[in-house]
PLY file of the C-alpha trace (Angstrom):
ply
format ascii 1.0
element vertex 317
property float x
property float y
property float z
element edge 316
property int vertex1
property int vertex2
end_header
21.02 -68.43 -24.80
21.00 -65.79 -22.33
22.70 -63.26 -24.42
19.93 -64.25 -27.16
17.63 -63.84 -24.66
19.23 -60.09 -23.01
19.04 -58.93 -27.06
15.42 -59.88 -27.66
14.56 -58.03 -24.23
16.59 -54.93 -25.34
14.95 -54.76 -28.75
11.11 -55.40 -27.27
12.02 -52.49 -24.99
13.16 -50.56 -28.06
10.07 -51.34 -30.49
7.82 -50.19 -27.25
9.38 -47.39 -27.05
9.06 -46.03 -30.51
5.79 -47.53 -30.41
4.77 -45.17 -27.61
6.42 -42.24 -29.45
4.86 -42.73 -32.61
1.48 -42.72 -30.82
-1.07 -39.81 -30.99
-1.63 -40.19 -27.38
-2.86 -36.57 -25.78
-1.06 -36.36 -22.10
-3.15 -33.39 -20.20
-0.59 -31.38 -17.99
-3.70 -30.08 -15.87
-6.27 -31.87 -13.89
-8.86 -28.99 -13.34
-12.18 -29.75 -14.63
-14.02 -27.72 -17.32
-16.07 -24.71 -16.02
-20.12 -25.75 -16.20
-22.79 -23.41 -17.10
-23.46 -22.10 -13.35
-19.91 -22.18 -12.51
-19.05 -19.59 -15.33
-22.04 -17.68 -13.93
-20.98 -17.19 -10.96
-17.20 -16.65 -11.61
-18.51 -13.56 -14.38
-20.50 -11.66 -11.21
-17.79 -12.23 -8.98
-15.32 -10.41 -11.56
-18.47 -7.97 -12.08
-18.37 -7.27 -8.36
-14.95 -6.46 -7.89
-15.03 -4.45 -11.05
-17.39 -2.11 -9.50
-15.84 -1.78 -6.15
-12.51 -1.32 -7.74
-14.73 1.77 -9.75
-15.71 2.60 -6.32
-12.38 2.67 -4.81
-10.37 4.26 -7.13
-12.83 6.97 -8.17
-12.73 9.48 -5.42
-9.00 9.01 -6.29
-8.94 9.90 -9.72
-11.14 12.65 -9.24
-8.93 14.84 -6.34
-6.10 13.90 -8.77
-7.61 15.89 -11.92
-9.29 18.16 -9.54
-5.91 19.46 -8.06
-4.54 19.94 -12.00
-7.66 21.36 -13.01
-7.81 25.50 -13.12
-11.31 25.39 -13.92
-12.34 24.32 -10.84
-12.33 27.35 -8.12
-15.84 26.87 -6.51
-16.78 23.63 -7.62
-15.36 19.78 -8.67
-15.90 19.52 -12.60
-14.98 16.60 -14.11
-16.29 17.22 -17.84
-13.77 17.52 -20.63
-15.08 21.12 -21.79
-14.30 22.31 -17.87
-10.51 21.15 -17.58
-7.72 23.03 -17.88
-4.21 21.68 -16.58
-1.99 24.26 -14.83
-0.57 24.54 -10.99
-2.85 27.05 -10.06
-3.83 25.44 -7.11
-1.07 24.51 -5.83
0.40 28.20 -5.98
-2.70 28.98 -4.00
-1.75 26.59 -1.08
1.75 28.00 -0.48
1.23 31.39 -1.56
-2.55 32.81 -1.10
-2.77 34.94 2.19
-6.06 32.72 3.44
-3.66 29.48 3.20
-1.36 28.54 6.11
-0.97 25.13 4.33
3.14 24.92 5.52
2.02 25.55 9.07
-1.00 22.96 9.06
1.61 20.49 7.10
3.96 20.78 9.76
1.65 20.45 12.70
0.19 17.41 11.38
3.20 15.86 10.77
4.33 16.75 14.42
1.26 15.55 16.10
0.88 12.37 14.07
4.60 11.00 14.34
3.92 11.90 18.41
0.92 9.99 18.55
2.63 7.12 16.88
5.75 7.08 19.04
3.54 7.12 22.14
1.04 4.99 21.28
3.47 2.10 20.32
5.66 2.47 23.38
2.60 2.76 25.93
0.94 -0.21 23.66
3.68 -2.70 23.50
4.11 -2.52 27.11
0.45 -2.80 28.28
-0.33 -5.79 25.90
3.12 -7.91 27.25
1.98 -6.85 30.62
-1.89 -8.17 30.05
-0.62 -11.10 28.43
2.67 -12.25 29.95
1.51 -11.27 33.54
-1.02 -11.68 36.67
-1.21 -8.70 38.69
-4.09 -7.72 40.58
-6.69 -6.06 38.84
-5.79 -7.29 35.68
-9.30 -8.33 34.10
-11.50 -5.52 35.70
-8.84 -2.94 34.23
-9.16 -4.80 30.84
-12.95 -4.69 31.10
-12.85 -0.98 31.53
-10.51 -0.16 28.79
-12.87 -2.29 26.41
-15.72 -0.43 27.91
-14.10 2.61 27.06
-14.43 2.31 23.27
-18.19 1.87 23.27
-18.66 5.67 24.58
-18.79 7.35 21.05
-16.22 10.33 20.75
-18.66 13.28 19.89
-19.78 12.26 23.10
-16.74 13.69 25.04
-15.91 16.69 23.20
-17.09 19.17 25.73
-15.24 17.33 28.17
-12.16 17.60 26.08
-12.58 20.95 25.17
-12.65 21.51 28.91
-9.28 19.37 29.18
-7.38 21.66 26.60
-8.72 25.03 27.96
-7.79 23.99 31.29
-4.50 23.21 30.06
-3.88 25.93 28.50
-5.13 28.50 30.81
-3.69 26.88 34.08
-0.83 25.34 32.96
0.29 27.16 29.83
0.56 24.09 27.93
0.13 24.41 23.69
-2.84 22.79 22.67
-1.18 20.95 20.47
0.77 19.12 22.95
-2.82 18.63 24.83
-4.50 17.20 21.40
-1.51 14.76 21.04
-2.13 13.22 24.39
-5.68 12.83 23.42
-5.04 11.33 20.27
-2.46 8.82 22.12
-4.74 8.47 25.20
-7.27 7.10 23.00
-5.32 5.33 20.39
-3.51 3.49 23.73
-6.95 2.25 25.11
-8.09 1.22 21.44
-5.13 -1.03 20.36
-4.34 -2.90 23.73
-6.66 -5.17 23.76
-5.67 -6.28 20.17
-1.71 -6.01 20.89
-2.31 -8.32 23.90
-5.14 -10.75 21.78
-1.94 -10.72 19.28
0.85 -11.93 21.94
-1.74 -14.27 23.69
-1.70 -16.27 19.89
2.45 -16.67 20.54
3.23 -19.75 22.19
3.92 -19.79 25.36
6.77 -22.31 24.38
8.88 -19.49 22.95
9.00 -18.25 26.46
9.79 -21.06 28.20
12.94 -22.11 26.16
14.26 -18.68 26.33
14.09 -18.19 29.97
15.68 -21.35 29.90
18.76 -20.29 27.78
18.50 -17.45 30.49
16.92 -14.57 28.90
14.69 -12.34 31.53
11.53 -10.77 31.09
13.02 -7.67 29.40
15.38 -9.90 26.69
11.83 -11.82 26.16
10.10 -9.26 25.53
12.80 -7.14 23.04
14.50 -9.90 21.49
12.06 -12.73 21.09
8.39 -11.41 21.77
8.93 -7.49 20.06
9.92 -9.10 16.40
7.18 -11.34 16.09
4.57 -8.73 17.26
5.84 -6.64 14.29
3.22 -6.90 11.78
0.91 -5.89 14.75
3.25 -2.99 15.61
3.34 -1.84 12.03
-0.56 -2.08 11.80
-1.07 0.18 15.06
1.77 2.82 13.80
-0.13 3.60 10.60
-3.60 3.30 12.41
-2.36 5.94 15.27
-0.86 7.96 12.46
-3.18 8.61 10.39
-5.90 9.65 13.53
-4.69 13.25 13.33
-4.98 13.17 8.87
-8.25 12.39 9.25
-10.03 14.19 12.12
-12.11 17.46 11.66
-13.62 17.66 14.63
-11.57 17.22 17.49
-9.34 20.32 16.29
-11.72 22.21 15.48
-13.39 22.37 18.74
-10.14 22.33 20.50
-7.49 24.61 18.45
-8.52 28.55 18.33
-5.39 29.69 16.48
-5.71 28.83 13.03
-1.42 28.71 12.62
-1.99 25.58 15.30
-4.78 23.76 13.61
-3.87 20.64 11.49
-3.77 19.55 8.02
-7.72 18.58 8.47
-9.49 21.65 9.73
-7.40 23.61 6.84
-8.68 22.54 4.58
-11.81 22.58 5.57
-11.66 26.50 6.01
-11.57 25.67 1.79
-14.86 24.46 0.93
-16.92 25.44 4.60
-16.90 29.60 4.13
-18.65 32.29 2.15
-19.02 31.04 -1.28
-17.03 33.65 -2.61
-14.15 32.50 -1.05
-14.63 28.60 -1.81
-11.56 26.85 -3.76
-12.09 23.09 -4.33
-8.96 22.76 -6.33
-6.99 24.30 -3.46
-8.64 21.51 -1.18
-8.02 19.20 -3.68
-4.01 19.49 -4.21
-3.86 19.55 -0.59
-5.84 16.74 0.25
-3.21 14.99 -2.82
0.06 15.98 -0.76
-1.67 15.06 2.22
-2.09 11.58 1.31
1.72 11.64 0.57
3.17 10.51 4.59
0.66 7.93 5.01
1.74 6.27 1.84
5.12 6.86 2.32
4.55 5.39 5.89
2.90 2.38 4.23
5.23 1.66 1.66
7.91 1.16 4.54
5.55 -0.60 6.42
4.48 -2.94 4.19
7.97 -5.10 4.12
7.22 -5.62 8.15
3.92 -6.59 8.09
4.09 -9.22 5.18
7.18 -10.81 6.05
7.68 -9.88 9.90
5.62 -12.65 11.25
8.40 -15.55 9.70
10.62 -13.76 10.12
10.60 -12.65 13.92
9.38 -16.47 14.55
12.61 -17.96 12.97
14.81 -15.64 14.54
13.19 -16.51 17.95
0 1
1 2
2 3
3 4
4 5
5 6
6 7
7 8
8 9
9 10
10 11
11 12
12 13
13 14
14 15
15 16
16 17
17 18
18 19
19 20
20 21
21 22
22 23
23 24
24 25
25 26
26 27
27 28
28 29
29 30
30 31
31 32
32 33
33 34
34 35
35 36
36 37
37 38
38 39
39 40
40 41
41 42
42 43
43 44
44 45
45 46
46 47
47 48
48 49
49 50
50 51
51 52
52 53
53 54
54 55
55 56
56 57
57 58
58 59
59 60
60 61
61 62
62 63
63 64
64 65
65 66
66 67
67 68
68 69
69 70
70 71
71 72
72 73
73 74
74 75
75 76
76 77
77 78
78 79
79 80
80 81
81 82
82 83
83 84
84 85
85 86
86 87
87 88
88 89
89 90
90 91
91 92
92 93
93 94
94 95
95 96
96 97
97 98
98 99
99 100
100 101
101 102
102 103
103 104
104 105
105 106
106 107
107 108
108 109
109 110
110 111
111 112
112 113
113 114
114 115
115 116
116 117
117 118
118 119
119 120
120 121
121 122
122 123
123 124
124 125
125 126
126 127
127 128
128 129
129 130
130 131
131 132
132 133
133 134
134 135
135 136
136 137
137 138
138 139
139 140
140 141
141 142
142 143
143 144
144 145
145 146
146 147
147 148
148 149
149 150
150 151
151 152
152 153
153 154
154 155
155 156
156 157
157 158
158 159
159 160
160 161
161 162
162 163
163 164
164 165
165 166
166 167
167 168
168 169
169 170
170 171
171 172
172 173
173 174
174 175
175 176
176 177
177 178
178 179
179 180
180 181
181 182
182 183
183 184
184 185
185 186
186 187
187 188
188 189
189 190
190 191
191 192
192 193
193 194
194 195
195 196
196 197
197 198
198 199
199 200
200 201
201 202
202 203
203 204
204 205
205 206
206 207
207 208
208 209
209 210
210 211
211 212
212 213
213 214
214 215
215 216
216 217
217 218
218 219
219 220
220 221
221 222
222 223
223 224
224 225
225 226
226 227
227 228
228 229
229 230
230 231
231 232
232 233
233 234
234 235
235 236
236 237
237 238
238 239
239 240
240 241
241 242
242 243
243 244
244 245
245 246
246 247
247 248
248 249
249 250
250 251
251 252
252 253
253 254
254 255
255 256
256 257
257 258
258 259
259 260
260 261
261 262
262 263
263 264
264 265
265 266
266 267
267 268
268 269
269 270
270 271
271 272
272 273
273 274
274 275
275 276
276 277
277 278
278 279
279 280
280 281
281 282
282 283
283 284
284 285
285 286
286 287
287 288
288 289
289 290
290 291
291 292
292 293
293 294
294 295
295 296
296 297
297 298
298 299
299 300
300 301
301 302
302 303
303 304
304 305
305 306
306 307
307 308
308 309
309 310
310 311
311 312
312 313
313 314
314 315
315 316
């Protein structure tokens, strides 16, 4: 009987089975609802809106791009089909034209920004584990002034600075482009120690605590624990305090005499701001294109620390 009754089992089980395979049952792999009316709406102007800044974006882009191939081009931008004409004359005007010192503003731009950058980490890294680690005396008033600081507009200090570098190179014989780099790092120091030390204040204070107890000091803390999970933030600050010197017209300007000294900036500016019969906006264009090329480089190596550095530093520690 129970064998009789083990078989019947097996075949019900069986007849199910093929019962359930036979059917024209629909099984839906995906639970997400149907889009209504206002729903698709919405989701077509959101794709509508990034559309258009993506047209915003990339279209000062695309435009120094054909601008810098484009021989057609010596006094004005054209970006009409009639008015291009692809050749390297620009380029050939950059290294080789007697108004262009493009090498020498390359290679004091490169100079002054890797500087700033160096200093401005160092000087940063220390102040923000200091302000967040520490209690010394003065702590909060000198934090209050440094934040204070950065609400006095730049422009507004340029005679001042202009006095700084003249002095400095007068008196003390020193190049001005040594004098603009501690400017640039002065600055970039007060700007990005506040956020270095909001950044270490978000690290538990745990982390500490078990590694002083494992016997690590305030130095191994800070290098070996602290340093690689602050290295998104570190890689963040080096491309914001390198690219200060890429970008800034004024400062040299005001500050550098010597055309051979000025940067990348101002040198290109001497392009398009002079007597019209010496304007080339394809030369400012194929410089402004290698220009961009450090920063990106910069970025591209950059870009492994600061999307991965945070789990990674935070395992390690």
């Amino acid at each position: 009987m129970k064998l009789f009754s083990l078989k019947s089992k097996i075949k019900d089980k069986k007849i199910k089975t093929n019962a359930f395979k036979n059917s024209k049952i629909k099984i839906h792999t995906s639970d997400s609802k149907p889009l209504t009316l206002i729903e698709g709406i919405y989701l077509f102007f959101n794709y509508l809106l990034l559309l258009i800044w993506v047209f915003i974006i990339l279209f000062p882009l695309v435009t120094m791009v054909l601008a810098s191939f484009n021989t057609f081009n010596p006094r004005y931008i054209s970006l009409s089909p009639d008015s291009f004409k692809f050749g390297f004359d620009n380029f050939v005007y950059l290294f080789q034209n007697e108004r262009s010192l493009y090498v020498n503003w390359y290679i004091n731009t490169i100079i002054i920004a890797l500087s700033t950058m160096l200093i401005t980490i160092v000087f940063v890294a220390f102040n923000g584990y200091a302000y967040s680690r520490f209690k010394f005396a003065g702590s909060k008033h000198s934090l209050s002034v440094i934040m204070l600081l950065q609400m006095i507009p730049a422009t507004a200090s340029l005679i001042s600075l202009y006095i700084i570098v003249t002095l400095g190179r007068d008196s003390l014989g020193l190049d001005p482009r040594i004098t603009l780099i501690l400017i640039y790092s002065g600055g970039a120091i007060a700007g990005n120690t506040f956020v270095f030390k909001s950044y270490l204040d978000s690290i538990s204070r745990e982390l500490d605590d078990s590694a002083k107890i494992d016997g690590c000091g305030n130095w191994k803390l800070f290098t070996r624990i602290l340093l690689p999970i602050a290295r998104p933030m570190i890689a963040i600050i080096a491309l914001w305090s390198f690219l200060i010197p890429f970008g800034d017209v004024i400062l040299p300007k005001f500050t550098i005499a010597d055309m051979k000294q000025t940067t990348l900036a101002v040198g290109l500016d001497s392009f398009i701001s002079t007597e019209p019969k010496h304007i080339n906006a394809g030369a400012y264009s194929a410089g402004a294109l290698l220009a961009s090329i450090p920063p990106f480089v910069l970025f591209m190596l950059s870009q492994r620390h600061i999307v991965g550095g945070l789990s990674e530093g935070a395992v390690k520690g």
